[in-house]
C-alpha positions as CSV (number, residue, x, y, z in Angstrom):
1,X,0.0,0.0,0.0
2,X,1.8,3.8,-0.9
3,X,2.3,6.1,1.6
4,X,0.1,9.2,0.7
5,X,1.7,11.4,3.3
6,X,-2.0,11.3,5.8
7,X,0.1,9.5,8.7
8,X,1.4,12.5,9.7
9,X,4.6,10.7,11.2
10,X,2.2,8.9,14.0
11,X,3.3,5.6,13.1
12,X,6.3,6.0,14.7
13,X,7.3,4.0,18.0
14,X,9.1,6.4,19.2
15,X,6.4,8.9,19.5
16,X,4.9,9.4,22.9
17,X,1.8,11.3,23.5
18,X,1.4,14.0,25.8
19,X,-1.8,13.2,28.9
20,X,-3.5,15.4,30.2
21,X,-3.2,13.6,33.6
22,X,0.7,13.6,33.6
23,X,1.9,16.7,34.9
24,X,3.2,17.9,38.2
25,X,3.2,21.7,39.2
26,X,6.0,22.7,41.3
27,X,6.1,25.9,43.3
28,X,8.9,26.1,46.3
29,X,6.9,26.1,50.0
30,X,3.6,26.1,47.7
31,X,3.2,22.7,45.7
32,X,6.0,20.5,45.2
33,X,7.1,17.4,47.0
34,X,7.3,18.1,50.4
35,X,6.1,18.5,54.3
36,X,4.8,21.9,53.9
37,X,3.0,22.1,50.8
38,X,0.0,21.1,48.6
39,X,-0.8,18.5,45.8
40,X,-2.0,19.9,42.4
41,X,-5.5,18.6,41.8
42,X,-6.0,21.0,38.3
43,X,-3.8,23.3,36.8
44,X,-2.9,25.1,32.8
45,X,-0.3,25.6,30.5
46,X,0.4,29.4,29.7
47,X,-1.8,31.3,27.6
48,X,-0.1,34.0,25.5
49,X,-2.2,37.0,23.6
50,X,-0.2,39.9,21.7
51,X,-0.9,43.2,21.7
52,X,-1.1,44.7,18.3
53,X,0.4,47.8,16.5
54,X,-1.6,49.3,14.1
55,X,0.2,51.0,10.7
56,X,-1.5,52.5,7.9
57,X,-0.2,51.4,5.1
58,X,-1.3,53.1,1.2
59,X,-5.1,52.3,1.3
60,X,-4.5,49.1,4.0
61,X,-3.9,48.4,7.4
62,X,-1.0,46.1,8.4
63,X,-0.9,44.8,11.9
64,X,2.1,44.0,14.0
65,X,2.4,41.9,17.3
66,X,4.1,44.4,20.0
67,X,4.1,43.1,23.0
68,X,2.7,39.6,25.0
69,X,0.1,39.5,27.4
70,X,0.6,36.2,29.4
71,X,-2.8,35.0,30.6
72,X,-3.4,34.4,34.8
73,X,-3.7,30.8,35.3
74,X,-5.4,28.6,37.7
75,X,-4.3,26.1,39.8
76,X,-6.1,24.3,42.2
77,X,-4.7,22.1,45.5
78,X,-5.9,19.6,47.5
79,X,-5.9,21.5,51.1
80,X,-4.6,19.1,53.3
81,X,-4.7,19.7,57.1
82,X,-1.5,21.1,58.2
83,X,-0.1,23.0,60.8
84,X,1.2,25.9,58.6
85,X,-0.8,26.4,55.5
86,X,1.1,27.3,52.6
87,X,-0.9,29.3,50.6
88,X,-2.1,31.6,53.5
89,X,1.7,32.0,54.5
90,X,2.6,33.1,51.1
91,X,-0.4,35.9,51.2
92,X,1.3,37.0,54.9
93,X,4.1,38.1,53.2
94,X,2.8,41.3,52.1
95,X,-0.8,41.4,53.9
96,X,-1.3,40.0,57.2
97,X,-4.8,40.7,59.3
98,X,-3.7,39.2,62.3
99,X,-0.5,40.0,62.8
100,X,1.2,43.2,63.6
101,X,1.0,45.6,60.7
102,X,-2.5,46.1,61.7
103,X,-4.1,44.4,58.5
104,X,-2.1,47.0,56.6
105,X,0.0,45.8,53.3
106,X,3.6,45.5,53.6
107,X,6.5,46.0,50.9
108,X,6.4,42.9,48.9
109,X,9.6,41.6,49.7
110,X,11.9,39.9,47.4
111,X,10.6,36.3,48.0
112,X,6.9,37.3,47.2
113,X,6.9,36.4,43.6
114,X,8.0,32.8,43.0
115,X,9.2,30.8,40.2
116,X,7.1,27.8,39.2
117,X,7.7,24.5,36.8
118,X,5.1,23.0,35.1
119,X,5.9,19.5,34.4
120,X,4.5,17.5,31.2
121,X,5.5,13.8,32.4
122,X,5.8,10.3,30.2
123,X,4.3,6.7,31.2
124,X,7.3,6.3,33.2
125,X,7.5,10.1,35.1
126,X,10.1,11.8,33.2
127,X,9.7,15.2,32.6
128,X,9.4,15.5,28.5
129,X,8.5,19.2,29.0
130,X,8.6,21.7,31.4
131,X,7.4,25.3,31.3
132,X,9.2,28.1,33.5
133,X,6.6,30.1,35.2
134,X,8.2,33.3,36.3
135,X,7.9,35.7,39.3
136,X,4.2,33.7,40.0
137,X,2.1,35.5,42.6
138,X,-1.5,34.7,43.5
139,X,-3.8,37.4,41.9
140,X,-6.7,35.7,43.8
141,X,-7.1,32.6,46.4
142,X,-10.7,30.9,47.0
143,X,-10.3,28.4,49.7
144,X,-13.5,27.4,48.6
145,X,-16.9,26.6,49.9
146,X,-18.5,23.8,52.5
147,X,-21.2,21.8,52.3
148,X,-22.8,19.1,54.8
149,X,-24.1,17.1,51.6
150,X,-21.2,17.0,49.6
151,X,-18.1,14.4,50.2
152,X,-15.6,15.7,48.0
153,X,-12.2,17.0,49.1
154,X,-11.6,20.3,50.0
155,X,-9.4,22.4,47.9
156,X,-7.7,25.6,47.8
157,X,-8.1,27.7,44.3
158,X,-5.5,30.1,43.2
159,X,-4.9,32.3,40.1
160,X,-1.8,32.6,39.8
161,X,-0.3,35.9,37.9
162,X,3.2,35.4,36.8
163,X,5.6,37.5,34.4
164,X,6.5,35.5,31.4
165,X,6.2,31.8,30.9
166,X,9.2,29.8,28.6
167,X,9.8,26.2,27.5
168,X,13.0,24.9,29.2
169,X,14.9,23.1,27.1
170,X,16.9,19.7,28.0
């Protein structure tokens, strides 16, 4: 039988397929392996939209992309019970009700804005690609609702603002 060129290279045994369920998010003190932090229950690659230049040009317009707009992402954790809770920790840093600025907002300090790896994993858990989130910071946290009727786990929901988002390459 010829080859028509429809395959698109897919017969190939060394292709492997990207899941949506093989992924890890990784956020130092936030979610990653560890004591003090949460497990990734949902999360998103990065979203990219350009902002466009307008030029007139004779008796047409021509468009050109200026600058990117990276798109907030969410990422939701399963809240586990814990003596410290990571995500409220992280929103201490520059507002704290209870403590002793009064509820006021403090200086974001350095370590506000975090770095994040997104983690596309194979059948076997190695990384086959990983994004670089950078200077993350939660632009919202819902630690979600309760209900008497419902059994489902409780999670924390955050979106997640970051600066610029890259492809790290192996």
């Amino acid at each position: 039988m010829a080859n028509m060129g429809l395959d698109f290279g897919l017969e190939r045994k060394s292709l492997c397929w990207k899941q949506k369920f093989r992924w890890e998010f990784s956020i130092p003190g936030i979610s990653q392996s560890g004591v003090n932090s949460l497990p990734p229950s949902k999360s998103a690659r990065p979203s990219i939209d350009f902002k466009e230049q307008e030029a007139q040009h004779l008796n047409e317009t021509i468009y050109y992309p200026v600058k990117p707009d990276w798109k907030p992402i969410t990422l939701v954790l399963y809240d586990l019970a814990k003596q410290y809770h990571p995500i409220f920790g992280w929103i201490q840093e520059i507002y704290n009700p209870g403590g002793n600025n009064n509820g006021e907002w403090d200086v974001p300090n350095e370590g506000f804005k975090k770095n994040g790896d997104l983690s596309m994993l194979s059948g076997c858990g190695d990384p086959i690609e990983i994004w670089r989130y950078e200077n993350l910071y939660p632009q919202s946290v819902d630690f979600g609702d309760l209900d008497y009727g419902d059994s489902e786990h409780v999670v924390c929901e955050l979106t997640l603002r970051y600066d610029r988002a890259y492809i790290i390459t192996q």
